[in-house]
Structure formats: structure tokens, C-alpha cells
N, C-alpha and C positions, 0 to 999 in steps of 0.2 A: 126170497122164498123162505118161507116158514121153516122152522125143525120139525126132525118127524119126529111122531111122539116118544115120549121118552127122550128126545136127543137132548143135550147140553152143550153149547159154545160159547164161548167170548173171543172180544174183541176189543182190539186198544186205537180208538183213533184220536191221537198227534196233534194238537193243533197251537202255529207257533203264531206271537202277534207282536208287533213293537208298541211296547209300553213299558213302563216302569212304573206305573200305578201298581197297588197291592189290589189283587182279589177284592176285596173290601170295598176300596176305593172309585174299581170300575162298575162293580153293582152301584153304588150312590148316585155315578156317572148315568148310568142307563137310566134310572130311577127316575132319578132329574131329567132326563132328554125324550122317557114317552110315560106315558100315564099310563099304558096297558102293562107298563111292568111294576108301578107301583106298590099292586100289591101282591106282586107275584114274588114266591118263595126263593131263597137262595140258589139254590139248585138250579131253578128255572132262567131265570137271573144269567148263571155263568153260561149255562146249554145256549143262549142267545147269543151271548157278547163271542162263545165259540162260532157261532156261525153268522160273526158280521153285524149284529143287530148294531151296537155302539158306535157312532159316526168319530172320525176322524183315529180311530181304532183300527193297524193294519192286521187282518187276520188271511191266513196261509193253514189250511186242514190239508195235511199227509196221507198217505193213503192210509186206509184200517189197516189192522194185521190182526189175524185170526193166529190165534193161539192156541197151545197145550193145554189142557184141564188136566191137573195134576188128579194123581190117584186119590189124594187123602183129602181131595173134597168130596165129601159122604154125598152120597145118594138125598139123603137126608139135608143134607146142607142149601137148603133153596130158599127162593121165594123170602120173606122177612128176616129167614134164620140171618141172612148175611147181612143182614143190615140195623137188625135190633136186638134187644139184651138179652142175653139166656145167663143160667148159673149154671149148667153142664159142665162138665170137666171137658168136652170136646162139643164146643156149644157152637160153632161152625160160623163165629163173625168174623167177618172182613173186618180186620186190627188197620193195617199197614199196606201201605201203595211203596214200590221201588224201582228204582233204576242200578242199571249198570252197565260196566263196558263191554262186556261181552258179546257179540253178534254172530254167535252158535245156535242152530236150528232148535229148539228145544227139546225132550223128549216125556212121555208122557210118564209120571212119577220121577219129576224129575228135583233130587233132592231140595238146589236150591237155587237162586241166581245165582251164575258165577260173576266173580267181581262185581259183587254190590257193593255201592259206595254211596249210598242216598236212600233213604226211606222216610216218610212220612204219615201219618194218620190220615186218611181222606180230606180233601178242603172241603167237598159235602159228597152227600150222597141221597139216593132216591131209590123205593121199592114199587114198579109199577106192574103191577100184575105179574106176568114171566118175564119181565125183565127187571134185573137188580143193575142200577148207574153207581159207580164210582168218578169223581173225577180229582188229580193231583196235579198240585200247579209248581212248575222249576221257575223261578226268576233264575234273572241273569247269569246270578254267581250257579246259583244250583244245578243250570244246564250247559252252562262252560267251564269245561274243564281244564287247569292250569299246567296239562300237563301234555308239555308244546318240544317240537325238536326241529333240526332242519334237515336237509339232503345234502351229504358232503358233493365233492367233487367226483367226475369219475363219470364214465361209462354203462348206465343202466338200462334198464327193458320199465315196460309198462307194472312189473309183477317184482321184479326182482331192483333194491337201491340201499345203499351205506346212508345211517343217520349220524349227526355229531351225536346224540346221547341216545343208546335204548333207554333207557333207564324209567321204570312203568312203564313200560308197554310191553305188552304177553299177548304169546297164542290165542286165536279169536278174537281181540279186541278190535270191535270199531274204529278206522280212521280217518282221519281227512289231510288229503293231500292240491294246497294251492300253487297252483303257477298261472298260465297264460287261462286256464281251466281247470276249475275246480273237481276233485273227483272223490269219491267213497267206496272205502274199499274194506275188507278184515286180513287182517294176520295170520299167514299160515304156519310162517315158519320164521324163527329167531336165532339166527348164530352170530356173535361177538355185534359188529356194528349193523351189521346184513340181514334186511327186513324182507322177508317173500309175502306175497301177498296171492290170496284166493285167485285160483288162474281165473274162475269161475266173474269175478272181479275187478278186471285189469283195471288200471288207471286210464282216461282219457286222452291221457300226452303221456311222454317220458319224461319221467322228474329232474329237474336240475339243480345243480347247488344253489344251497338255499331258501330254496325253494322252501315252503312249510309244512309240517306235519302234526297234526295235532290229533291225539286222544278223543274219542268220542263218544254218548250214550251208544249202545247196542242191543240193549235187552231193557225188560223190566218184567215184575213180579207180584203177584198181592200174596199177602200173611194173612191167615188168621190163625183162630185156638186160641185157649186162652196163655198158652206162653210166649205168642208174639208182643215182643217188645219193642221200642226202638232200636235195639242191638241188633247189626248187621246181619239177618239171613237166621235169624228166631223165626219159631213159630212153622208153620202149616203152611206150604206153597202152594198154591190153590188156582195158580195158572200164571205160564211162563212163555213170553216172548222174544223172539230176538227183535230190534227197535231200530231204526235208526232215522237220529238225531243229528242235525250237523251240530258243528261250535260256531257258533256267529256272536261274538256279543252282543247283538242289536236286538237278540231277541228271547222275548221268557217264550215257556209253553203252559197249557193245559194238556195234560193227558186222562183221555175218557175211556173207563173200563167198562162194557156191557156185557152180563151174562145173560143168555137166554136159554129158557128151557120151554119143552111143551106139555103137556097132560099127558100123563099116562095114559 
């Protein structure tokens, strides 16, 4: 369904593949394997290989998430502004794509991502009439995170279990918990080794020692203005989601940001 006029949304849809080719690398790939992408633009290029074009390329798309439109993206802020040059002091480009651990509901003017730990300049982007594309690409190392623990021994619940190390790991974050079955869940509550998690979120089993626990993406964010930099959580949040990402090492992603707006 269309927006109604005046409406504004975005959306971030996920999309994970096994490869270790760069970006780069898989357009040549596509290039080489059909002739109708030949002479087709970068952008167009990766939008494919996201939905499978690339043979012996395993590709997996997540659901979308609809997202916060932060306040301090202007009225004004549409259509090319977010994707070509201005000299304005508040010239409303999409700078910067991010991620982070956090997997808290967003709120609208919301100052920044919490726990961001990854931002990038777009790998491309595209302005097609109302709608502006971004998309930002995690390889391996970029979408897994090293920061892994396990389940001691003991007696626990779906929600509530002692790890050998909290150590990085905080309220909201994203995590993933392996045993017989895999499960994802967020952080409610953090006291000494003793991890509660979103009742809202139970785990699938009850975890045992050993078991694994790892840190996971939860959110992400785009920058502009012109004081977004590469420095963590600069600049103009301009819409914010919570994400989630598993840690797999087997796989990089794409993540595709569309803004839509309609006529006034």
C-alpha cells in the first residue's frame, strides 16, 4: 500500500549470503554470468545479487523492519537532498549506514544508536523518484561479533542463567544463545554473572553449561548533516531500528535502507 500523502517511512531489509567475495567482486561475477546486467549500474547490480540473481550464490532476505524516522530529518530533507551534494550547513545527506548491539524498540527523535559499534559510508545508493535506496554491506568479520561467553553450571529457566564472563554484554543487547536449538533473545537485566532476558523472548530450551552465548547486531541507524563523520554516533540520526542479526561466521550481509515518501 502506498503512503498517504505527505506520509514518510523506511525500511531496512537484511539480507545474508555465503560469500566471501567483496561487493566488487560479485558484481564482475553477475556481469560475467548474464549480459542484461552488463551494462547495468552498480546499485542495480547488488539489488540483484540481493535477490538471488548470482548462481551458486547462497542468498537468505529477513524480514523488513519498519522503522523510526527521527525528528531532525527536515521536512525538507527528501527526494535527491539525501543522496546528492548540497553546501547548506544542514544540507540533509545520508553521510553514514550503522549498526549496533542494541535491540530496543526505537523512539522517534531518538538521539542516537545505542551501542554503536560499526558505521560505514553507503556501498551505493540510488534516488528513484519517492523513493531514496541506501544499501551497507558487513563481511564476515564486520557482522560477527567477538564477543562470545558460555552458561555455567546450575539450574536455570528459559529467561533467567549465570555466564562465565558478563563482560560486554549490557541491558538491550542482542543475543544468541546455542545448544540442542538455537535461540534470540535481548537483555533485560544484568546482576554480577546472572543474565535475565525479555520475558517477552524466552529462549527455546533451557540453557546448559556450556552451552554458547554470543553478542549480536540489534539495531542500526543512518547519519547525515554535515558533521556526521566516521566517529561513532556523529551527526543527524535520521532513522533508527532495532535489527536482528544472528553471529554465524558463514555469513556476510547486505542491509537495504528505503525511504518513502508521497506528494504532498
Amino acid at each position: 500500500m502506498p503512503p498517504e500523502p505527505g506520509h514518510r517511512e523506511s525500511w531496512w531489509t537484511p539480507v545474508a549470503l555465503r560469500s566471501k567475495a567483496s561487493p566488487e567482486e560479485l558484481v564482475k561475477a553477475l556481469r560475467r554470468q548474464s549480459r542484461k546486467y552488463s551494462g547495468a549500474d552498480f546499485f542495480d547490480c547488488i539489488e540483484a545479487i540481493m535477490a538471488g540473481a548470482l548462481r551458486h550464490v547462497d542468498v537468505q532476505t529477513l524480514d523488513p523492519i519498519k522503522n523510526k524516522i527521527n525528528k531532525q530529518l527536515l521536512d525538507d530533507t527528501w527526494g535527491a537532498r539525501l543522496v546528492n551534494g548540497h553546501t547548506a550547513a544542514h544540507d540533509g545527506i545520508l553521510r553514514y549506514m550503522a549498526v549496533g548491539t542494541n535491540n530496543t524498540d526505537p523512539t522517534e527523535g531518538q538521539a542516537n544508536l545505542a551501542n554503536e559499534f560499526f558505521r560505514a559510508v553507503p556501498l551505493t545508493k540510488k534516488h528513484t523518484g519517492s523513493q531514496q535506496k541506501f544499501i551497507l554491506h558487513l563481511d564476515f568479520a564486520d557482522a560477527n561479533l567477538e564477543n562470545d561467553t558460555t552458561v555455567k553450571a546450575g539450574t536455570w529457566s528459559k529467561t533467567v542463567f549465570e555466564v562465565a564472563d558478563p563482560t560486554g554484554f549490557h541491558v538491550g543487547a542482542a543475543i544468541r544463545v546455542s545448544g540442542t536449538l538455537t535461540s534470540f533473545s535481548r537483555i533485560s537485566a544484568i546482576a554480577g554473572d546472572q543474565i535475565t532476558l525479555d520475558p517477552s523472548q524466552p529462549l527455546l530450551e533451557v540453557p546448559l553449561s556450556g552451552h554458547d552465548v554470543n553478542l549480536c547486531i540489534g539495531g542500526t541507524a543512518s547519519y547525515g548533516g554535515t558533521d556526521a563523520t566516521a566517529t561513532l554516533q556523529s551527526g543527524h540520526p535520521y532513522a533508527v531500528s532495532k535489527l536482528r542479526i544472528y553471529k554465524n561466521s558463514d555469513l556476510a550481509y547486505f542491509i537495504k535502507q528505503t525511504f518513502l515518501r508521497s506528494s504532498l
